[in-house]
N, C-alpha and C positions, 0 to 999 in steps of 0.2 A: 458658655463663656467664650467671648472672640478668641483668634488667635493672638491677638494684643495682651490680652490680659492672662493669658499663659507663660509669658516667657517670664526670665528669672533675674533677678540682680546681682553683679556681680558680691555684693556686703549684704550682711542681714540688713535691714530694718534699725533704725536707731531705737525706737522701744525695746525691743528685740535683746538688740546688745544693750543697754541698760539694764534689765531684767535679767541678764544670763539665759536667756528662753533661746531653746532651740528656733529658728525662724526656717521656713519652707522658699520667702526668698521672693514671693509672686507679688507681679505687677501686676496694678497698682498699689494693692493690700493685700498683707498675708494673712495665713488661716486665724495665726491667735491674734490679731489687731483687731479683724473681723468677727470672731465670735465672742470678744470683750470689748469691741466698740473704740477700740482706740486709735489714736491719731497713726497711721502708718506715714512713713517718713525714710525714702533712700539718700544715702547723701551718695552727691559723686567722688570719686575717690580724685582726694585733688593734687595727690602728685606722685609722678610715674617712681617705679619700681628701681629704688635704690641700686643700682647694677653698676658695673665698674666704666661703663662709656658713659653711664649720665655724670659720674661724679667728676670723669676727665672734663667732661663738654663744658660742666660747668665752671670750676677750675680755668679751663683757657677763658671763660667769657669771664671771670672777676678778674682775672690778671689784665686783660684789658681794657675793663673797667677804671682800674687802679690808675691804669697808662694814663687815660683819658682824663681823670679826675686829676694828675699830676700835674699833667701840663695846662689845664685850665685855670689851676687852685693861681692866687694870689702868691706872688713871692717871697717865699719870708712865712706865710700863714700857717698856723700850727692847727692843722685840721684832727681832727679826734678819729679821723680815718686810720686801721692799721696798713703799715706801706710792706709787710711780709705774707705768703701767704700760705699755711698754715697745713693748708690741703695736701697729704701727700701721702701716695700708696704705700703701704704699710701693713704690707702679709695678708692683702683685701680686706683689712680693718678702715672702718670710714669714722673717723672721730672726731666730733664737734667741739672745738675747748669754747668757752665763753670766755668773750675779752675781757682783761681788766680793766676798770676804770681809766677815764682818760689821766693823764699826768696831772691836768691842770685843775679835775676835779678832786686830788687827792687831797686833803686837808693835813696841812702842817701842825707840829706839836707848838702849843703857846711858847711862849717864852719861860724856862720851866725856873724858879728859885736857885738858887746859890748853892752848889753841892748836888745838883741833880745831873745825874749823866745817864736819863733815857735818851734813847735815840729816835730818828723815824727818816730809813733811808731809803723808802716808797720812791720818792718823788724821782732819783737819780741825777737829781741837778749837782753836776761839775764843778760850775762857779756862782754856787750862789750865795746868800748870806750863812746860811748853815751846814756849809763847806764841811764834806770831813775826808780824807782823804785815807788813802791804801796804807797810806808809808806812817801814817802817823806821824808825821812832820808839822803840817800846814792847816790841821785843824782848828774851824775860825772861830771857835768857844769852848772855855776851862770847860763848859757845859757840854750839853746836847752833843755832843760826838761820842760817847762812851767814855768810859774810863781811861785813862791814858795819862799810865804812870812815869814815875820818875826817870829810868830809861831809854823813854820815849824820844823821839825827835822833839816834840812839842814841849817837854819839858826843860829843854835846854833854850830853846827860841823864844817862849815865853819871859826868859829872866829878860831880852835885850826888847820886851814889847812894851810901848810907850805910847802906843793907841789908845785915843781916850775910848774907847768902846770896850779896847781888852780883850779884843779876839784876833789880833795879825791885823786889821787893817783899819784904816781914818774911815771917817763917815763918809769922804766922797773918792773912793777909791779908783773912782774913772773908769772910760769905756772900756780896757782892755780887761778890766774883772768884772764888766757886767753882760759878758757874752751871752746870749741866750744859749741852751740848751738843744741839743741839735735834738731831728727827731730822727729816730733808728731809719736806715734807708735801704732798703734793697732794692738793688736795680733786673732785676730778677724773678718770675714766679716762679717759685720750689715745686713741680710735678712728679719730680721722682728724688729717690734717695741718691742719686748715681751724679745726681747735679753737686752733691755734697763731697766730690771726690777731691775736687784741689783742696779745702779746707782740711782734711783727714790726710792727705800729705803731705800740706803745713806743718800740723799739730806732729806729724811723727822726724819733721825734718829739723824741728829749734826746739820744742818744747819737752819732746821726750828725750831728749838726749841728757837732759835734766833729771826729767822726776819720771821716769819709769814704771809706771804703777799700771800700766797696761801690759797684755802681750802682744807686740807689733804683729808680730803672724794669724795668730789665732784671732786678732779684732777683723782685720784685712780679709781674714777668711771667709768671717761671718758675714762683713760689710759686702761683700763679692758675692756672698751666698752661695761660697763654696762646699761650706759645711752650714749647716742648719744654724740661725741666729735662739737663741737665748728664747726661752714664752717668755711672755709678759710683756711690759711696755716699758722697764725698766731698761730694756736695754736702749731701747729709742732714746731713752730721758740722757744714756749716755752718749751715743752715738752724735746728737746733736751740740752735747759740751764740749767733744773733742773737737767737734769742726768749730765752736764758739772761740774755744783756747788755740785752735789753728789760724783761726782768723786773724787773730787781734794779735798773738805772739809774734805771726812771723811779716806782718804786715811794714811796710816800707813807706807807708803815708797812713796819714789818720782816714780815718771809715769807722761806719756804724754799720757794717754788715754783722760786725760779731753780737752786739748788741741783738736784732733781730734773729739769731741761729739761738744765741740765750734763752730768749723768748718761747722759741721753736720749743728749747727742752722742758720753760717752766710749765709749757701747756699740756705738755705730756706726763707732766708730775700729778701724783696723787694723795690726800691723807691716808692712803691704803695700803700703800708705800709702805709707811711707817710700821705698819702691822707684820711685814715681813723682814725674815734678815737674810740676806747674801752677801755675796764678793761682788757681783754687779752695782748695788745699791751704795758699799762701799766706795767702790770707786768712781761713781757718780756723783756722791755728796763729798769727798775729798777733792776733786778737780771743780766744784761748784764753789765751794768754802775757798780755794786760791784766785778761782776767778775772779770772783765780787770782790776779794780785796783787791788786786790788780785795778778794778774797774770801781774804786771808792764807794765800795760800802763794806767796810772792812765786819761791824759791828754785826750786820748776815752773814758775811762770810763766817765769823766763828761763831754765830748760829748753826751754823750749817757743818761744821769741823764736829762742833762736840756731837751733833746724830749718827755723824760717819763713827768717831771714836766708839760712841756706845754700842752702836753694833757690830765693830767690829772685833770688841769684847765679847761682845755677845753670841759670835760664832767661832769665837774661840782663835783671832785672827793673834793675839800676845802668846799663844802658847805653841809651843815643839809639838806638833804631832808624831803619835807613835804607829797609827795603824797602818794596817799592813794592805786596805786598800789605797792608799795614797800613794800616789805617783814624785820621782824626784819632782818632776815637774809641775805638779800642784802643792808640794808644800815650797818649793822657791817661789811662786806665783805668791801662797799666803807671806810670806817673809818681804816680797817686793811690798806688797800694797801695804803690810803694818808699818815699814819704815817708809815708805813716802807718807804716809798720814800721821807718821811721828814726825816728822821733820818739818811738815806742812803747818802741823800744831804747835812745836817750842819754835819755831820762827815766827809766828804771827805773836803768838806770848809774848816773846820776845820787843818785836816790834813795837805793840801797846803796853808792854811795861805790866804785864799781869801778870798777878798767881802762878806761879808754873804748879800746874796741878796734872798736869800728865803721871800716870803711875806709875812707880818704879817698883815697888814689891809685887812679886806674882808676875812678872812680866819675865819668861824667857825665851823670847823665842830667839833666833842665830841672826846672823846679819846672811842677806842674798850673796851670793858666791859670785865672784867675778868672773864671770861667763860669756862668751857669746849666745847669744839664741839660739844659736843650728844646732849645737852642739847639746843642748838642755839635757836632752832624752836620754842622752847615752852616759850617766853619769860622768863627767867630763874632770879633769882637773882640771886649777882654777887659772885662769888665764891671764899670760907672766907682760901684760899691754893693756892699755886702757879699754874698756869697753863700755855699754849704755850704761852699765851698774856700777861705773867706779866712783862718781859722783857720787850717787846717791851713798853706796857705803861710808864714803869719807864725810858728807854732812851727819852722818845718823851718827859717828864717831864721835865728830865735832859737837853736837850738841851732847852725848853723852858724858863726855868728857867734862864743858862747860854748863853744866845744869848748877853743880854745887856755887862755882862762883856765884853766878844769876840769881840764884839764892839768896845769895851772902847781898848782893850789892842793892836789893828791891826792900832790905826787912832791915828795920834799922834796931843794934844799932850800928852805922856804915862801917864795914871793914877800915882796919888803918892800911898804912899804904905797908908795911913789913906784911901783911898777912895777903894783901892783893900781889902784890910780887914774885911771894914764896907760892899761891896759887899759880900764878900766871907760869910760870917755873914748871912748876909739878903737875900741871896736867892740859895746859894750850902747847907747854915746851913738847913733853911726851907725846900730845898728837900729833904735831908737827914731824918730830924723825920717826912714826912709826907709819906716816905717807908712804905709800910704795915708791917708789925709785920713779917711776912712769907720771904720778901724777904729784912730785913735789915741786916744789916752789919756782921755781926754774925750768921744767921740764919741757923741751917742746912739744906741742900739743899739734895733733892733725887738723885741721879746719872747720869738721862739724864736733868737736868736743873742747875748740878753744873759752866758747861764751861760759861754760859751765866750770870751766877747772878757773879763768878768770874771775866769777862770781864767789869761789871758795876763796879767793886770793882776798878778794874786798869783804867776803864776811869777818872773816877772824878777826882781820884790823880794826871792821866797824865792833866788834866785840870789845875790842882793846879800850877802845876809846871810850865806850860806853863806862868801862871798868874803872878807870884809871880820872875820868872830867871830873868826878870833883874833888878829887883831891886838887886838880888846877884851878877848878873855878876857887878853889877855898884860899891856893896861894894868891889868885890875880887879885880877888875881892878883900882880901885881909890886908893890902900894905897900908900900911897907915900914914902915908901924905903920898900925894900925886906928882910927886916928881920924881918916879921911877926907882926913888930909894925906899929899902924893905929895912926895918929894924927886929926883923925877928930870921934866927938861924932855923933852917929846915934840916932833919936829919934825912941821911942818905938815902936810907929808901924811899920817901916823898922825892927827892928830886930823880932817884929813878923810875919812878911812877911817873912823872909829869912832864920826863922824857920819852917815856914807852908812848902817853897818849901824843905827845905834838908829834913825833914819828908815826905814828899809824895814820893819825892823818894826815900829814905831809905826805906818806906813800901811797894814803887811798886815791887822793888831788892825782897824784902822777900814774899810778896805774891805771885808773878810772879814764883820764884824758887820752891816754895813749893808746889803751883799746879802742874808744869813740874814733880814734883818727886812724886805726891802720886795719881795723875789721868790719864786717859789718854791721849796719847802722839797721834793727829793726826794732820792733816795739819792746820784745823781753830783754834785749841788752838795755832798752831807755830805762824801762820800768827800773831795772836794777842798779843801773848804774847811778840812773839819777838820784835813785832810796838811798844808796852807800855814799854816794859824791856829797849832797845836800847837810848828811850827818857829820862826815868828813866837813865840810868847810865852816860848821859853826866855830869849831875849834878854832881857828884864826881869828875866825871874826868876833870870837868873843874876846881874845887875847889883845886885838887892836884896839877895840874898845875903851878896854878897861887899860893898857898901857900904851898907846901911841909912840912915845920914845922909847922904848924898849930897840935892845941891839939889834933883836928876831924881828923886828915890827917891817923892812924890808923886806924878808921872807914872808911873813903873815900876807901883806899884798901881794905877793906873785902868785900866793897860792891862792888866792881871794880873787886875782882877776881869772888863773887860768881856769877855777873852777866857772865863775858866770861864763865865759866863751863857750863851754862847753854845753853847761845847762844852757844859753842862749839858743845854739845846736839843736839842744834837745827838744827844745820846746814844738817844732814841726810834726812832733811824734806823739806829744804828750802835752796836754794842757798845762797839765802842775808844775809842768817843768816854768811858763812862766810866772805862775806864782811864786816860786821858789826866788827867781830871778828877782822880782818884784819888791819880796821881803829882803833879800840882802841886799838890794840898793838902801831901801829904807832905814833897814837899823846900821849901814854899816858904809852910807852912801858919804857923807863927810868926812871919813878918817881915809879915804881912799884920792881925793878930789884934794892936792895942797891949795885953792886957793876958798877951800871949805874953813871955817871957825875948825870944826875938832879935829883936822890936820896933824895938828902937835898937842891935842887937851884931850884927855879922857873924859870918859861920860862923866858928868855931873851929877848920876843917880848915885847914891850910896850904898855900900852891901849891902847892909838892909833893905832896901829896896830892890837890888836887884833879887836877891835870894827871895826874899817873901813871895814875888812870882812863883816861886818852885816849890812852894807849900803844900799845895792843892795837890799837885801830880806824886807827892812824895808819900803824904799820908792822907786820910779821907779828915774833909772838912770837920770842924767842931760842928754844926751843924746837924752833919749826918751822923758824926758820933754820936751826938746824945739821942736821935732817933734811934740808933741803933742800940742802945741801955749803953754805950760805952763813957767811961768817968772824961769828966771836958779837960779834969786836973792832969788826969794823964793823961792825954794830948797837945797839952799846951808844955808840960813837960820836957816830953820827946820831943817837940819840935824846939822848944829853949834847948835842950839839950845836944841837937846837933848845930845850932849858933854858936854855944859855947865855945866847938871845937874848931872854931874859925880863931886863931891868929888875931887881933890885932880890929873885933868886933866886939865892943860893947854894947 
């Protein structure tokens, strides 16, 4: 045999490794090909050795690829190309996500029947015909957005919709609502985690000063690689949402970087995930479930709430621990993340007008101790000034407090207005003086905890109002002739209900505007302000509506215009914000314009008509009731039954 035919190859034999058989490796044929006659066959090994320089080299040549493919691609062209890059060292883990399908391949739900509220919020389109939005305001079908009850935004905006299509807007709604969809953009190749550092000092300088469900030190730590990071990949999956929610929270113009860092963590998510439970896992599907409603897909977002909930049940995150390996500081850790993901959950509830099914029996765990961080370790007394935790304690307060009304006011049949009062009294009064002195109504706040102790100030009131609108829709829609005279007496607690709500919105208008104008202007004050503002101003504008010569009706415009000036404002930040803008021209553009027809004349729809809108979001269609075995007679019932109690509707 030459010396050719001695030497060895680096891989067996493909018969070889087919068969499991030991191979000896010789060129041109090994022993067993040779003594069974078979094809031998080397393949060359066709790509070099996975090593941490080949993955960088490669890494730099796609991000310049990217470059190159950008600036050639057509303007405007929505390439199926991804514009992030994905690659990035990761404790010498090299991990290949496969892309999701392009956007434009993703197939939309038909147009679903009367009474159907699946959703499909794949696509991410903004402004498109099947719009649904965070706030639950602006959603552009009774349908396909999910459910979205009577406390809804969209439940109130619905009674003044006159669109013949029935979703917020005319058939030819114009260029400014047929934007296309931006596509996520970073200008940027992601090579290292350390590129991730301004996003992660965003996320801890607006966002946490809110909802706390991190430890600022301990994350910093890890992210520094101070101390050892977390195994698994869960912690990546969070790592990336907090630069997502850094991004987008504390951002000062619109961008689709957050978008793309989103992306970063869904690729790092697994169904395997789910097999497991932690405090990590927790508080990556609790800050995932806020984000996507922020970023209008509310309907995943509380996909995504209720996995966090159930495991956080599931590790026992509602219960007081007793043991005696737990640290102070791991059980205020579990007390932070159960109340930010309780609060995270009756605010979204809230918002879409759902079930409040969050638990209350078997649940006790304490409220987090008003602390500073430094201080955790050493058992500390609770500290007599605001700190990252004093929000968070006082929302988890506020909804406990407000869960029974919420109840009361979603299940009919509707509270009278003697029994909303004496609530509203007895336990919004009580949480109100039982505020610490530091963060009541009044109090002045330091700079980085103004946006947060402001957004308690607009929730309550958007609470109020919520509580208190129909008892007003039911006086503005009951007079029985149009010229401003009312033939029916209202007893006193109705007209102090229907003063609570015009004052809560009147003060949301002016509190709302006056933060926008003397603080800073970034995405989480838009998002919120413009959620509280938007709910706030239907209240006028459904008042003007329906009575035009009213003495208020003065008032109702000032608060009408200061509110669009501001959402006008807003809209640089926030797309919805000009939808919002858009919709109260429309329903509320002639009673505002004297040289308009309804100037001096009220709408022309009749109660009946206005209220029939508010049917759907109040109780589930007949429809679905008798799909569901529910009797049609008691349906039609209950909803005659809450007509009845209008004043002055036959």
């Amino acid at each position: 045999m030459s010396s050719s035919e001695s030497t060895t190859a680096e891989l067996a034999c493909k018969e070889c490794r087919r068969r499991k058989s030991k191979c000896d490796r010789r060129i041109p044929i090994c022993v067993l090909c040779r003594k069974y006659s078979r094809r031998c066959i080397y393949e060359k090994q066709s790509r070099p050795p996975l090593t941490r320089r080949y993955v960088t080299e490669l890494e730099n040549e796609l991000a310049q690829m990217k470059a190159v493919l950008r600036q050639v691609a057509p303007s405007g062209e929505n390439t199926n190309s991804t514009t992030f890059s994905e690659s990035v060292d990761v404790q010498n883990e090299c991990q290949v996500a496969q892309q999701s399908p392009a956007q434009d391949g993703v197939p939309l739900e038909t147009s679903p029947s009367s009474g159907n509220w699946e959703w499909d919020e794949r696509t991410g389109s903004a402004n498109g015909d099947k719009f649904v939005d965070g706030m639950a305001s602006l959603t552009s079908n009774a349908n396909e957005g999910g459910y979205l009850g009577v406390a809804s935004g969209a439940a109130l905006l619905r009674i003044t919709d006159s669109s013949p299509n029935g979703c917020g807007e005319h058939e030819d709604s114009g260029p400014s609502m047929r934007r296309n969809h931006r596509v996520p953009n970073i200008p940027f190749a992601l090579t290292s985690l350390s590129q991730l550092e301004p996003f992660v000092e965003a996320y801890f300088a607006v966002y946490h000063r809110s909802y706390p469900i991190i430890h600022e030190a301990t994350f910093r730590a890890q992210f520094m690689e101070v101390i050892p990071r977390p195994e698994g990949n869960v912690w990546h999956v969070l790592l990336f949402v907090v630069a997502a929610v850094g991004a987008f929270t504390a951002s000062t113009e619109q961008s689709d970087v957050d978008l793309g860092l989103f992306e970063a963590a869904r690729a790092r998510m697994s169904i395997d995930m789910l097999e497991t439970g932690n405090v990590l896992l927790v508080q990556a599907l609790t800050l995932i479930s806020n984000y996507m409603q922020k970023r209008n897909k509310p309907n995943s977002g509380y996909n995504y709430m209720g996995l966090a909930r159930r495991i956080a049940m599931a590790i026992g995150l509602h219960k007081e621990t007793q043991s005696r390996d737990d640290s102070l500081f791991t059980a205020e850790m579990r007390r932070r993340i159960w109340h930010c993901l309780y609060i995270f959950d009756v605010g979204a509830i809230i918002t879409f007008s759902r079930p409040l099914d969050f638990p209350k029996d078997g649940v006790d765990v304490d409220l987090p101790m008003n602390v500073h961080d430094t201080s955790t370790r050493q058992k500390p007394q609770p500290a007599n000034e605001v700190t990252v935790y004093t929000h968070l304690r006082a929302q988890a307060t506020f909804h406990i407090a407000t869960c029974e009304i919420y109840s009361k006011i979603t299940s009919p049949p509707f509270p009278s207005a003697s029994e909303l009062t004496e609530a509203d009294d007895r336990l919004i009064g009580h949480w109100l003086s039982t505020l610490p002195p530091y963060f009541q109504e009044n109090a002045i706040q330091e700079p980085r905890y103004r946006l947060c102790h402001s957004i308690l100030r607009w929730r309550y009131r958007n609470f109020r109002t919520l509580m208190y609108r129909p008892i007003l829709l039911r006086r503005v829609m009951a007079r029985s002739d149009r010229d401003g005279q009312s033939t029916q007496n209202y007893d006193a607690h109705e007209e102090i209900a229907i003063q609570r709500c015009l004052a809560a919105a009147r003060e949301s208008v002016e509190l709302i505007s006056a933060y926008w104008a003397h603080e800073q202007q970034n995405t989480m004050a838009c998002w919120y302000g413009l959620y509280f503002l938007f709910q706030a101003v239907l209240i006028p504008i459904y008042c003007l509506r329906n009575d035009p010569q009213c003495a208020q009706a003065v008032e109702w415009r000032e608060q009408i215009s200061q509110a669009m000036s501001v959402i006008e404002s807003m809209s640089r930040l926030n797309d919805t914000a000009s939808r919002c803008l858009e919709k109260i021209r429309s329903v509320c553009g002639p009673y505002l314009d004297p040289s308009m027809d309804g100037w001096g004349h009220p709408t022309a729809e009749s109660p009946l008509t206005q209220i029939a809108n508010l049917y759907p979001l109040m109780w589930p269609t007949l429809e679905i009731a008798q799909l569901d075995g529910m009797d049609a007679f008691l349906q039609e019932s209950t909803i005659l039954g809450f007509m009845n109690q209008l004043p002055g509707v036959e």
